[in-house]
C-alpha positions as CSV (number, residue, x, y, z in Angstrom):
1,X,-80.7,75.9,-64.7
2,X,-83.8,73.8,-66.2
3,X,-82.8,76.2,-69.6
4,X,-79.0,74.8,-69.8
5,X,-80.3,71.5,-69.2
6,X,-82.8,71.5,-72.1
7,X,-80.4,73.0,-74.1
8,X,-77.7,70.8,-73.3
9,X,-80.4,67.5,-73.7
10,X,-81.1,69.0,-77.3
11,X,-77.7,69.0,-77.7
12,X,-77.2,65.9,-77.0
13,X,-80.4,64.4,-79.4
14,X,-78.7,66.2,-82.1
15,X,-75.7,64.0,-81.8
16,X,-77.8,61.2,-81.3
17,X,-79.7,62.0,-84.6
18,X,-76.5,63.1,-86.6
19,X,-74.9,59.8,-85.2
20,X,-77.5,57.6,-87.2
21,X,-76.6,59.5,-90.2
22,X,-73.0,59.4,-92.1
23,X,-69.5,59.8,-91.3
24,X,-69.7,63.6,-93.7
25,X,-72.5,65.0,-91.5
26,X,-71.2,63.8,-88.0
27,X,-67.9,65.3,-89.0
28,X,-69.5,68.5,-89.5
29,X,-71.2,68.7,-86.2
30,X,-68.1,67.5,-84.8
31,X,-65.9,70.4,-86.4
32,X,-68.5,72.9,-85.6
33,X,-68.9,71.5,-81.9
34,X,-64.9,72.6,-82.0
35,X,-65.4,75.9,-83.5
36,X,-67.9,77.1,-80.7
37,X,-65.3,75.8,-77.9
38,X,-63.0,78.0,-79.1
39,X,-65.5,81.0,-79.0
40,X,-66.5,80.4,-75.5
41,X,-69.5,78.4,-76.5
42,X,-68.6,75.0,-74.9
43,X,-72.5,72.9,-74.6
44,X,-72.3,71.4,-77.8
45,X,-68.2,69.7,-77.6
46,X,-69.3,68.6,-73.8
47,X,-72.0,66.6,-75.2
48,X,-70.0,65.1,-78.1
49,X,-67.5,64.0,-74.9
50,X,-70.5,63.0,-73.0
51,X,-71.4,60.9,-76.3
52,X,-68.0,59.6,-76.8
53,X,-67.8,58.2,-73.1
54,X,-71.0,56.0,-73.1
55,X,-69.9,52.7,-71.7
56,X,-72.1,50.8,-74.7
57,X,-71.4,51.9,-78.0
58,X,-73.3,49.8,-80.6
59,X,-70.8,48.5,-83.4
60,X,-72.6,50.7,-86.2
61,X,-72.8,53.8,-84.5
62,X,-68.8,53.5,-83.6
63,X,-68.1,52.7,-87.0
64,X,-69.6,56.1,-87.8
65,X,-67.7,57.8,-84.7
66,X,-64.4,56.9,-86.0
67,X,-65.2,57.3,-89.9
68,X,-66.2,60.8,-88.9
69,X,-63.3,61.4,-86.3
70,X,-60.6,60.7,-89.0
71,X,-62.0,63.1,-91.2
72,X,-61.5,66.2,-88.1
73,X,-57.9,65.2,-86.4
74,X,-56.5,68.4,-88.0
75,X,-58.4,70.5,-85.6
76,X,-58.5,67.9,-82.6
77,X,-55.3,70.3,-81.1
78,X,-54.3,69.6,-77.6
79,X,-56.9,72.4,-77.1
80,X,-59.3,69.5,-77.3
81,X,-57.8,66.5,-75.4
82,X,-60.5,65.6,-73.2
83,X,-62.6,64.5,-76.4
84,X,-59.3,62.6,-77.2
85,X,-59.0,60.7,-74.5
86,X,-62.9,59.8,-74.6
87,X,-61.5,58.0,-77.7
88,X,-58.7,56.7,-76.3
89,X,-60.6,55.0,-73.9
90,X,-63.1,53.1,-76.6
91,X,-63.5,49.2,-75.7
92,X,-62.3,48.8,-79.5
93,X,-59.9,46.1,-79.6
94,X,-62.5,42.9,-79.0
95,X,-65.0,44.3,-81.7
96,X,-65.5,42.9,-85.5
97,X,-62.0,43.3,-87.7
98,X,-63.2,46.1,-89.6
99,X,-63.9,48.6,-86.7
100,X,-60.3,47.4,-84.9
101,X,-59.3,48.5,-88.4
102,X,-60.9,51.7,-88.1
103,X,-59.8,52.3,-85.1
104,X,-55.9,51.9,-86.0
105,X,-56.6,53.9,-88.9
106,X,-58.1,56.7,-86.8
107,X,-55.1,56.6,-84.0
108,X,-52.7,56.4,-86.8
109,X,-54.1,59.8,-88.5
110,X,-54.6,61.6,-85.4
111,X,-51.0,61.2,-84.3
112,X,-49.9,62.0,-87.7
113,X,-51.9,65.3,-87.2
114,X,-50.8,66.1,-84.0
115,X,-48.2,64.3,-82.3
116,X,-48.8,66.0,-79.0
117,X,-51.2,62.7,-78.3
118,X,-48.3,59.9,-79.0
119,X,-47.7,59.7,-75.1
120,X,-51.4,59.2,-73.9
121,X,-52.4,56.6,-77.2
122,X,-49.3,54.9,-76.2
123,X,-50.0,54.6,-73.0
124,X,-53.9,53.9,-72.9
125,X,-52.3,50.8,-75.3
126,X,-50.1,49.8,-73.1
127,X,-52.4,49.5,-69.7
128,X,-55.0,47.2,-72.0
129,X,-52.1,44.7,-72.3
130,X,-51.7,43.7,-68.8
131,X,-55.0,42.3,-68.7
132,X,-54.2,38.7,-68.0
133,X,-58.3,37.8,-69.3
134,X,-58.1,39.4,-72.3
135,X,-58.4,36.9,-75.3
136,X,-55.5,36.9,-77.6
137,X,-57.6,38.1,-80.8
138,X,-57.7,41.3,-78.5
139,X,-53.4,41.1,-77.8
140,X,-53.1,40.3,-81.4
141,X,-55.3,43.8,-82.1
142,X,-53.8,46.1,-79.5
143,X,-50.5,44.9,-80.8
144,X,-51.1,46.1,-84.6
145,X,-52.2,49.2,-83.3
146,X,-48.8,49.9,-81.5
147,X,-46.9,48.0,-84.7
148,X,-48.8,50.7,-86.6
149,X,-47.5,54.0,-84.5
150,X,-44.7,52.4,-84.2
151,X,-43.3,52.2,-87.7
152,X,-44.8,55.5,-88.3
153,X,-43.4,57.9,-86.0
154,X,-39.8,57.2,-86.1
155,X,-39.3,58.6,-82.5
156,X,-41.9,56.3,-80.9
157,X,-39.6,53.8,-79.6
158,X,-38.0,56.2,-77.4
159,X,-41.2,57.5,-76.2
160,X,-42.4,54.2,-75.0
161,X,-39.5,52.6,-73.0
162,X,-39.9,54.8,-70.6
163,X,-44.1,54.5,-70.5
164,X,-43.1,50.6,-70.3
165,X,-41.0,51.3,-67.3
166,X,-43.4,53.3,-65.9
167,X,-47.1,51.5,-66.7
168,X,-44.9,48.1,-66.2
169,X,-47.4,46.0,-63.3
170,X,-45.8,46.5,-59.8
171,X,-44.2,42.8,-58.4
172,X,-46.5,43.0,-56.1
173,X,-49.3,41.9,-58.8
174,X,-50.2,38.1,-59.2
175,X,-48.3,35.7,-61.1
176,X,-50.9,35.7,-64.1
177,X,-50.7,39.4,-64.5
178,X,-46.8,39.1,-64.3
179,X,-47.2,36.5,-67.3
180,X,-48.9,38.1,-69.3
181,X,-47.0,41.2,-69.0
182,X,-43.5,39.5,-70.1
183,X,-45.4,37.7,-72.9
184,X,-46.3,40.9,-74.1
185,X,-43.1,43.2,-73.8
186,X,-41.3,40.2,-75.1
187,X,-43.4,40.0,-78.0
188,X,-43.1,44.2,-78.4
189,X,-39.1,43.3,-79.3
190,X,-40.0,41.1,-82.2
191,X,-41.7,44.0,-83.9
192,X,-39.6,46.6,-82.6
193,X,-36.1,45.8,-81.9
194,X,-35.5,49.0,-80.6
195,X,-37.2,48.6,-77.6
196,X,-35.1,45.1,-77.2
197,X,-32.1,46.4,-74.7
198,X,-34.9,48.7,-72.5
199,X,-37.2,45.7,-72.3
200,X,-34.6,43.3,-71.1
201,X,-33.2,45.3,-68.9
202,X,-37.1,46.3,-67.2
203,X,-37.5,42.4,-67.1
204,X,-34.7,41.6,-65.2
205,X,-35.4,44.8,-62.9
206,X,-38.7,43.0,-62.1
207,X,-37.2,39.2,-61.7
208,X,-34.2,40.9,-59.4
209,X,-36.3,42.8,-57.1
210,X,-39.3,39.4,-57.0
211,X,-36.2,36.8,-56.6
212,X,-34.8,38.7,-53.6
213,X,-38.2,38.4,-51.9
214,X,-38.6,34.8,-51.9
215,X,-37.8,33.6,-48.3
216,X,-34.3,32.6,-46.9
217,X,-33.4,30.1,-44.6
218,X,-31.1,30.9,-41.7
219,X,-29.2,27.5,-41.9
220,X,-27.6,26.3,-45.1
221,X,-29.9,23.7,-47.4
222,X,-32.5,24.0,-49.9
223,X,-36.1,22.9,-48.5
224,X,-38.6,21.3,-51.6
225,X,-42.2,21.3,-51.4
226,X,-42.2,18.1,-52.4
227,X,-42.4,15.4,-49.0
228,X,-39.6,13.2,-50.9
229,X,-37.3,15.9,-51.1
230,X,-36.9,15.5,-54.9
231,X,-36.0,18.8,-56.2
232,X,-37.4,19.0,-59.9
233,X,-40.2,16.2,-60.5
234,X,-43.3,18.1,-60.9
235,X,-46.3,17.2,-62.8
236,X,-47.2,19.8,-65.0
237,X,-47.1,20.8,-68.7
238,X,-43.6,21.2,-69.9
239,X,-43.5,21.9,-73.5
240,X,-42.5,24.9,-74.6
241,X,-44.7,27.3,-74.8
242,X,-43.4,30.6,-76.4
243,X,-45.4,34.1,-76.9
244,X,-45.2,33.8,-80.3
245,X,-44.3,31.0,-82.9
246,X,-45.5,30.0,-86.0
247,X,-49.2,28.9,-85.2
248,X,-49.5,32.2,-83.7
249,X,-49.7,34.9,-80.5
250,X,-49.8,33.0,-77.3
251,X,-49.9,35.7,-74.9
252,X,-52.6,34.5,-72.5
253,X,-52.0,33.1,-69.1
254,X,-50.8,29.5,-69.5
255,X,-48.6,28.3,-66.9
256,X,-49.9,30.4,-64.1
257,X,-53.5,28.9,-64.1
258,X,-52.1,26.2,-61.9
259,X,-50.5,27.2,-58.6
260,X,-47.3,24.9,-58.1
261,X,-45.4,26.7,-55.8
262,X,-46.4,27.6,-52.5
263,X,-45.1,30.7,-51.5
264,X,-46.1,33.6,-53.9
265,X,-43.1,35.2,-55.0
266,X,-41.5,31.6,-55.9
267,X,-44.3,31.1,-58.6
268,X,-44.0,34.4,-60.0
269,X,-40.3,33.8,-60.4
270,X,-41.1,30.2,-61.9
271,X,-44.0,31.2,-64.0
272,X,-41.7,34.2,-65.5
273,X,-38.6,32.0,-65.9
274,X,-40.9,29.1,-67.8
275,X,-41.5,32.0,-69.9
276,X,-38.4,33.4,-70.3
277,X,-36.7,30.2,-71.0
278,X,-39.3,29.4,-73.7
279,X,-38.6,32.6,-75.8
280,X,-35.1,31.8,-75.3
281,X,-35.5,28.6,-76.7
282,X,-37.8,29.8,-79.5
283,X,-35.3,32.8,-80.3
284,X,-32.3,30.8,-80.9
285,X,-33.3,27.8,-82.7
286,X,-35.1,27.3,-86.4
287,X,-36.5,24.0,-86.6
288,X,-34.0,22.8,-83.9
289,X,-31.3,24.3,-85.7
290,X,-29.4,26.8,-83.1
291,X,-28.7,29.7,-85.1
292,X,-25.4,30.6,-83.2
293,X,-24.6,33.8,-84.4
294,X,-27.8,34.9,-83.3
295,X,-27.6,33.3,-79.6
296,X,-24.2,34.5,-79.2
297,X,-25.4,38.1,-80.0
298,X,-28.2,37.8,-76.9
299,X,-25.1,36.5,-74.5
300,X,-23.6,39.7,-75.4
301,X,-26.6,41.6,-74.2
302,X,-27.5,39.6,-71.3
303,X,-23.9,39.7,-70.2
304,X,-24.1,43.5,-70.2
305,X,-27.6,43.2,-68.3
306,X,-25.5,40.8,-66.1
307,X,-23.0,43.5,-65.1
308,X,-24.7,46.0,-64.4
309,X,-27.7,44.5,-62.4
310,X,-27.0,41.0,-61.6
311,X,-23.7,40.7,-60.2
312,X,-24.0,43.4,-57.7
313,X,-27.8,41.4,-56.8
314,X,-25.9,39.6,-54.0
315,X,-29.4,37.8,-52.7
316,X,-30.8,36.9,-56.4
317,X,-31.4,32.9,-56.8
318,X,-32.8,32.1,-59.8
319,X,-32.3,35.2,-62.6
320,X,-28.6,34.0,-63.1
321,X,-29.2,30.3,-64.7
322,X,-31.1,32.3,-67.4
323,X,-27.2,32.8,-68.2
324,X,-26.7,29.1,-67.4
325,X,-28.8,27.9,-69.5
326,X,-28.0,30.4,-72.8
327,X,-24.2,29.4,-72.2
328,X,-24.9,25.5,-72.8
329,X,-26.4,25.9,-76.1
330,X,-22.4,26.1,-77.8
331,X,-19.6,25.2,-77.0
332,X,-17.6,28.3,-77.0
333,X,-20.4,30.1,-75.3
334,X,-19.2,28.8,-71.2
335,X,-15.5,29.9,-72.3
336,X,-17.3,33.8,-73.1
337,X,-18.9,33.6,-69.6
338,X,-15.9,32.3,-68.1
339,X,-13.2,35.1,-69.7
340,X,-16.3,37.8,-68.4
341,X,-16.1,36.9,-65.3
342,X,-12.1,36.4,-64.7
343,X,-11.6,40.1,-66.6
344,X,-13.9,41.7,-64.4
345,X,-12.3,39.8,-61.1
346,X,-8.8,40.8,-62.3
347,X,-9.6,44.7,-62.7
348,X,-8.4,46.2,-60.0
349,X,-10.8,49.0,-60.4
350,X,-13.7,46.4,-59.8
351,X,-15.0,46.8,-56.0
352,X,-13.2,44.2,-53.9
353,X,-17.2,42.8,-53.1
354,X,-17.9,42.2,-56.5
355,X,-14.2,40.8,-57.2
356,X,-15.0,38.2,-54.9
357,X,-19.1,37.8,-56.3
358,X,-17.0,37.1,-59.7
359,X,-15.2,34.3,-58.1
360,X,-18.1,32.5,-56.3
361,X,-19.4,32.5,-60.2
362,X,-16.9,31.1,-61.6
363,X,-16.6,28.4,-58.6
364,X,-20.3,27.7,-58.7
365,X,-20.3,27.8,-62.7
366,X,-17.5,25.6,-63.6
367,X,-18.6,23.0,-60.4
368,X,-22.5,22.7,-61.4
369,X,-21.9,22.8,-65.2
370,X,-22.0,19.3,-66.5
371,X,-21.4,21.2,-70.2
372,X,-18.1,22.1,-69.4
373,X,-15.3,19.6,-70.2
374,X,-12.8,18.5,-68.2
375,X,-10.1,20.3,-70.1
376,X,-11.5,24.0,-69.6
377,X,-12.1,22.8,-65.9
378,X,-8.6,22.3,-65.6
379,X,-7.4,25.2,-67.3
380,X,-9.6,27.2,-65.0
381,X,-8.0,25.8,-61.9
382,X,-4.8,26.2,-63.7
383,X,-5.6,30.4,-64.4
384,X,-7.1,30.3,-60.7
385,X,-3.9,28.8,-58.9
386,X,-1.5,30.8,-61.2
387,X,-3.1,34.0,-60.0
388,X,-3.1,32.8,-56.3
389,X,1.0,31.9,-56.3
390,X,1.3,35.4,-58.3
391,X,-0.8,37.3,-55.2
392,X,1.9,35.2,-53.0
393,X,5.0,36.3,-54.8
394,X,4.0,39.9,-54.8
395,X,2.4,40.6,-50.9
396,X,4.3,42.5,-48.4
397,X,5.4,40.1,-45.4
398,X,3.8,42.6,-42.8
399,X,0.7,42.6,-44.4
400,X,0.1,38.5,-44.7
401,X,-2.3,38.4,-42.3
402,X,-5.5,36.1,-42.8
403,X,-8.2,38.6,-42.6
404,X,-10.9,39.0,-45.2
405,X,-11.0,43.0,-45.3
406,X,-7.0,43.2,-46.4
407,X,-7.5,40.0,-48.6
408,X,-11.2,39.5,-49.3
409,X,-10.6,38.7,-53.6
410,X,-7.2,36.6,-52.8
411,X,-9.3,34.0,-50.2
412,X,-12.4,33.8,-52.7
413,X,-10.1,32.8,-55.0
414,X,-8.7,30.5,-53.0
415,X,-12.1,29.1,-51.8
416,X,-13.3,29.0,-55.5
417,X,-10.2,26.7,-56.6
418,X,-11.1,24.1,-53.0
419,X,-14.6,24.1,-54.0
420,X,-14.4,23.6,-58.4
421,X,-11.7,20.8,-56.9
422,X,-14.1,19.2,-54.7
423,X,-16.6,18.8,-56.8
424,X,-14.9,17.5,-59.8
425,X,-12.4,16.0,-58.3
426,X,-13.8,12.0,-59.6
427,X,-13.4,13.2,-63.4
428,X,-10.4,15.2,-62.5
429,X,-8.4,12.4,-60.7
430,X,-9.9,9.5,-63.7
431,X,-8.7,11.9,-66.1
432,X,-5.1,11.1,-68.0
433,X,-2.4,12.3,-65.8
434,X,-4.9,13.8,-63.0
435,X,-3.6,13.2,-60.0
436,X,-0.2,15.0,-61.6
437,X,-1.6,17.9,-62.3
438,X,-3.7,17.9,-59.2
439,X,0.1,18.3,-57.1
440,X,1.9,20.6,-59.7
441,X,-1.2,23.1,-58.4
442,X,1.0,23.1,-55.8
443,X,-1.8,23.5,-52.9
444,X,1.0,23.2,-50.2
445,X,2.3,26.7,-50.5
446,X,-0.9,28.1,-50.8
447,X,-2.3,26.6,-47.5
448,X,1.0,26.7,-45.6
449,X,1.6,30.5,-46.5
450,X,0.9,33.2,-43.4
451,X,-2.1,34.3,-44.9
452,X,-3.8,30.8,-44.2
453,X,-6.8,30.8,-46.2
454,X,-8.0,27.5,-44.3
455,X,-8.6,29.2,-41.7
456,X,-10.4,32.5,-43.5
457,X,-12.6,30.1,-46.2
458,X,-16.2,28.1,-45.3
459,X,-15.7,25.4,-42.8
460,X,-17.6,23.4,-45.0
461,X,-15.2,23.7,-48.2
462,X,-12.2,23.6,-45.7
463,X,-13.2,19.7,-44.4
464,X,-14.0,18.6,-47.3
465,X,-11.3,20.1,-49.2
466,X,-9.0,18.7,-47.1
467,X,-10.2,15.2,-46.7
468,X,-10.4,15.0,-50.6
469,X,-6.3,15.9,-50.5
470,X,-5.6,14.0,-47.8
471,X,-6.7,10.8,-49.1
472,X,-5.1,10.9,-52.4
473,X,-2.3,12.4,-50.6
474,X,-2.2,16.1,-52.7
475,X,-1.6,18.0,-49.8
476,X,-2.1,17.4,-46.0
477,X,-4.4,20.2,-44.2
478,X,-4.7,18.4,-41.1
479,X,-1.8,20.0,-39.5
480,X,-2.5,23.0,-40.5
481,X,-6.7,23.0,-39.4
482,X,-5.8,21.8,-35.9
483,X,-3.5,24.5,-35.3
484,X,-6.0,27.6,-36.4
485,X,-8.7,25.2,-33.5
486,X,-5.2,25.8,-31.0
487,X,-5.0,29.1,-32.0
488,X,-8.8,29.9,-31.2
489,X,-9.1,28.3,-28.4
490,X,-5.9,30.0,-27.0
491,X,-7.2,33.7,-27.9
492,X,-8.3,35.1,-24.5
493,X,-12.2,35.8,-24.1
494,X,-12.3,39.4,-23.5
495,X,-15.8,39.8,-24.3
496,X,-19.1,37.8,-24.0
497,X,-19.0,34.6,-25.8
498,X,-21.5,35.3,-28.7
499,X,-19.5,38.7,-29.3
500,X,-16.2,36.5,-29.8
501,X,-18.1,33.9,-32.6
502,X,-19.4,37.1,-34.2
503,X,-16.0,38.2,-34.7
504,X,-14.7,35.1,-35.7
505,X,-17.8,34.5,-38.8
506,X,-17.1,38.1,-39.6
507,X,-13.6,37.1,-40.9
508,X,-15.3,34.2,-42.7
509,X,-16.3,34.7,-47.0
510,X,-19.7,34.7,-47.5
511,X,-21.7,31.6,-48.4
512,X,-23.2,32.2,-52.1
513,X,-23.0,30.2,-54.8
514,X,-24.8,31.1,-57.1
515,X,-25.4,27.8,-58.9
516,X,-26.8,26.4,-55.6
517,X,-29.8,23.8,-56.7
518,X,-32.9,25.1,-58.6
519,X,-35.5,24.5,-57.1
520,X,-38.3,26.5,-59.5
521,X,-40.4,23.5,-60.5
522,X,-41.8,24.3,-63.5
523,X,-38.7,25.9,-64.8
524,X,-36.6,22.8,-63.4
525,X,-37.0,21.2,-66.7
526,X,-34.8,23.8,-69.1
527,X,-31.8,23.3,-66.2
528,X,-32.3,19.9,-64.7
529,X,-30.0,18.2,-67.8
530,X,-27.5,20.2,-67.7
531,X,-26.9,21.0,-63.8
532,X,-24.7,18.7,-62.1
533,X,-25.8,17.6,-58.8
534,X,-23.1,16.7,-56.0
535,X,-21.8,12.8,-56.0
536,X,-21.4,11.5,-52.8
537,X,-18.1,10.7,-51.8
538,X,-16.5,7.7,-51.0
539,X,-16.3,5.9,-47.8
540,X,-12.2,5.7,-47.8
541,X,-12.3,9.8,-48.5
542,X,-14.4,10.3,-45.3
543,X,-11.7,8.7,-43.2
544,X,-10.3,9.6,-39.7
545,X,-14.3,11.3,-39.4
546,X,-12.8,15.0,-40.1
547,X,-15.1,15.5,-42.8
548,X,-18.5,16.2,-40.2
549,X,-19.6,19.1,-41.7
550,X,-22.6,19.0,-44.2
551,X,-22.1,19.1,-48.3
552,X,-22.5,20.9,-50.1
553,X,-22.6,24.2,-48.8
554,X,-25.8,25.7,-50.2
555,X,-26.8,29.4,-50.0
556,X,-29.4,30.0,-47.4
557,X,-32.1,30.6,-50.0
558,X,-35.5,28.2,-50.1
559,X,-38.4,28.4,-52.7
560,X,-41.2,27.0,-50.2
C-alpha cells in the first residue's frame, strides 16, 4: 500500500511539474496517461482526474490545461469521461476573457471530436445558469459557450429542450431563482429560435402549475394586501426591464430583491409575469414602433400554448392576461382572440367543459377589455344571441329541461351574453340606437323558453341582469325569478337540508371569469390601463331592492 501511494504521489508531482511547462508537453503526458488506461495501467489518468478536480486552479496553470486538452480530444472517447466531466465541472466562466475563450474553444473541439459529450457539456451549462448570484459577465460567458455548440452541431437544439425541461428549477424554488431562470431561457430563444416553441411552452408549464397554488378564497371577492383595498398602487420600480436590450444582458435578479407580495407563490407569479411582460414589450416594439407582423406571429404561438394548456387550466389566475395584454397592442389582434375562442366553443367535438371555459372567456374578455370598441361588443352579443335562438329552434321539446349536464355550453352562453350586457351596458345604451338593438336581442324568448336559464346561471348575473332590463324596460325577469323561488320552495325536502342546497349549486355554472381583477402588484402596471374596472350602477337601476346580491361576481381566487 505505502508503494501505490508513492507511486501514485510521484504521479501526481509529475503533472504538477509538466503543468508549469507548455501546452506540447502536458498534452503528451496527457495522451500517454490515456494510452496506459487502455492497457490496464490506470495510476497516471487517475491523477490527471485528481488534478483536473482541484477546487483552485490558478489562471496560468488552466490556461495550460485547456491549451493542452484541445490538442488530445481525439482520444478523449467516452472510454475516458470521468476526466471529461472533471473539465466540465471547471469554475471557468468568471475568469479573465481569454481563458473563457479557451474554454469555449476547448468545449467546441471536444464535441466536434466526439459528440457522445454534447448531452453532459449541455447540461453542466445549463445548471450554471440558474444561479440567481452569478454576475452577468458570467451569464453573458456561459451563454457564448452554448451560442457556440449551438450553431455548430446542427442537432443541438433538439438535444437541449428536453435537458431544459428536465434541469428546468422545480416551482418550488424561490422567486429569484425562478427569475433568473426565465431571463435566461428567454434570452436562449433570441440566439436560437429553435428552442422558441419548447421554451414557451416549459414557461407556461411552470407559471400554470405556480398560479394554481396561490390560495383561494371560499367566498367570492378578491382580498389586496394593501389596508385601502386599492388593487394596483404599489411602490416599486416599474420600468421595463427586459433580459436583453440594447445596453446589454440583464439577466440578474432585479425585481425579486424586494418582497412585495406576501404569500410566496403570488410573488413568484408577479416577479415572472414583470418579466414576461417586459420581453413582450421589448419583442414587439423598435423604438416604440410595434412591429405588427412580428406580434401577430407570437399571438399565433401563444394561442396554440393557450389551447393546449391554458384553457383546460380551469384554476389558473394570472397566465391568461399575458394574452390580454399581447391582444391590445392592435387592433385586429382582440377580433383573432375573439374568432379563437367562438370556433373552438362552436366545435362540437370540443369537450362540453371546455365549450363552456370558451364562453366565460369571451364573457370576461369582451367585459374587462376597455380596448375593444363598442361595435365588436355588439357584434359579439349579436353572434352570441344568434347562436342561443339557433340552440332554441333546433332542441327537442322533451329534452328542454334546465339542467346544466344536458345543456352546460347553451347556459354559459346564455350567462356570457347577461354578464358582457351588464357590464357594458352604459356605453351600449349611450350608443346610437342602443337601447334598439338591446330589444331586437330579443332576451324575452330566451328567458321565457322551458329551459330557463335564469334559473340555471350565477345568482349574481341573474339580479343584476335583470334589474339592468327591467329598468330600461328590455325584458322583465321579475316574473319569471319569483316563480323558480315558488318552485324551490315547493320541491319536497326528502333529504337533509344541506344535501338539498348541494343539489341545487350543482345545477348552477361555475363562477370563473377569467378576467376577474389583477391583483399581481408589480405586474399591475402592463394591465392596469387597459382593464376595465366595474362602474357602479345607478340608484334608479337598483330599484324595488332585487339587486342584493354582491357585484361583480369574482372568481374565488386571492393573491394575499
Amino acid at each position: 500500500m505505502e508503494r501505490e501511494e508513492c507511486s501514485h504521489n510521484g504521479a501526481d508531482t509529475s503533472i504538477h511539474q509538466n503543468s508549469l511547462r507548455g501546452p506540447h508537453i502536458l498534452a503528451k503526458m496527457i495522451k500517454d496517461a490515456l494510452e496506459k488506461d487502455r492497457h490496464g495501467v490506470n495510476k497516471d489518468y487517475i491523477a490527471v482526474i485528481s488534478h483536473l478536480s482541484a477546487t483552485e486552479m490558478k489562471p496560468v496553470v488552466m490556461r495550460r490545461w485547456l491549451q493542452a486538452l484541445k490538442l488530445c480530444v481525439s482520444q478523449l472517447t467516452r472510454d475516458f469521461d470521468l476526466l471529461v466531466g472533471a473539465t466540465l465541472r471547471f469554475s471557468w466562466f468568471d475568469k479573465d476573457p481569454e481563458i473563457v475563450q479557451l474554454y469555449i474553444d476547448y468545449l467546441a473541439n471536444l464535441i466536434s471530436a466526439q459528440t457522445f459529450y454534447l448531452k453532459s457539456t449541455l447540461t453542466s451549462l445549463l445548471q450554471q445558469l440558474w444561479i440567481p448570484t452569478n454576475p452577468a459577465s458570467v451569464s453573458c460567458n456561459i451563454h457564448q459557450a452554448m451560442d457556440t455548440i449551438l450553431q455548430l452541431v446542427p442537432t443541438a437544439p433538439s438535444v437541449l429542450m428536453p435537458l431544459l425541461t428536465k434541469n428546468y428549477p422545480f416551482k418550488g424554488r424561490g422567486p429569484d431563482i425562478q427569475e433568473v431562470a426565465l431571463k435566461n431561457v428567454l434570452y436562449l430563444t433570441t440566439y436560437c429560435p429553435a428552442l422558441r416553441d419548447g421554451v414557451w411552452e416549459l414557461i407556461f408549464h411552470q407559471m400554470l402549475s405556480i398560479d394554481v397554488d396561490i390560495p383561494r378564497l371560499e367566498e367570492h371577492g378578491v382580498i389586496s394586501d394593501d389596508t385601502d383595498g386599492t388593487q394596483f398602487h404599489v411602490e416599486v420600480d416599474t420600468e421595463p426591464n427586459p433580459c436583453y436590450n440594447k445596453e446589454g444582458l440583464n439577466l440578474e435578479p432585479s425585481y425579486s430583491h424586494v418582497q412585495v407580495m406576501s404569500n410566496e407563490s403570488a410573488e413568484k407569479m408577479d416577479v415572472m409575469m414583470t418579466v414576461l411582460l417586459d420581453h413582450l414589450h421589448s419583442l414587439c416594439y423598435n423604438d416604440g414602433v410595434l412591429l405588427v407582423d412580428l406580434a401577430r406571429h407570437f399571438l399565433t404561438l401563444l394561442l396554440k400554448i393557450f389551447d393546449r394548456m391554458v384553457l383546460p387550466t380551469h384554476a389558473c389566475s394570472h397566465v391568461q392576461f399575458l394574452l390580454f395584454r399581447l391582444t391590445s397592442l392592435h387592433e385586429s389582434f382582440p377580433g383573432i382572440f375573439l374568432d379563437f375562442l367562438w370556433e373552438k366553443f362552436q366545435d362540437f367535438n370540443t369537450p362540453a367543459v371546455l365549450r363552456q371555459t370558451c364562453a366565460a372567456y369571451i364573457a370576461s374578455y369582451i367585459a374587462r377589455s376597455k380596448f375593444i370598441p363598442m361595435m365588436m361588443a355588439k357584434l359579439c352579443l349579436s353572434i352570441m344571441m344568434r347562436r342561443i335562438h339557433e340552440y332554441l329552434d333546433g332542441c327537442s321539446p322533451d329534452n328542454m329541461k334546465p339542467e346544466v349536464k344536458l345543456h352546460g355550453p347553451f347556459f354559459s352562453l346564455c350567462q356570457a351574453v347577461f354578464y358582457v350586457f351588464v357590464f357594458r351596458h352604459k356605453a351600449l345604451l349611450d350608443s346610437p340606437d342602443g337601447l334598439k338593438f338591446s330589444r331586437q336581442l330579443n332576451f324575452e324568448r330566451v328567458i321565457s323558453s322551458r329551459l330557463n336559464p335564469l334559473k340555471v346561471c350565477l345568482p349574481t348575473v341573474v339580479e343584476v341582469f335583470a334589474s339592468i332590463t327591467n329598468h330600461h324596460e328590455i325584458v322583465f325577469c321579475y316574473s319569471i325569478l319569483e316563480q323558480n323561488k315558488r318552485l324551490i320552495l315547493s320541491t319536497p325536502v326528502v333529504t337533509p337540508e344541506v344535501k338539498v342546497q348541494q343539489q341545487e349549486q350543482a345545477n348552477l355554472l361555475d363562477c370563473y371569469f377569467p378576467f376577474d381583477p389583477y391583483c399581481l402588484k408589480r405586474s399591475s402596471l402592463y394591465v392596469q390601463s387597459l382593464y376595465q374596472e366595474w362602474e357602479e350602477m345607478e340608484i334608479a337601476e337598483l330599484e324595488d331592492d332585487h339587486s342584493s346580491m354582491p357585484w361583480p361576481p369574482l372568481s374565488p381566487t386571492v393573491c394575499p
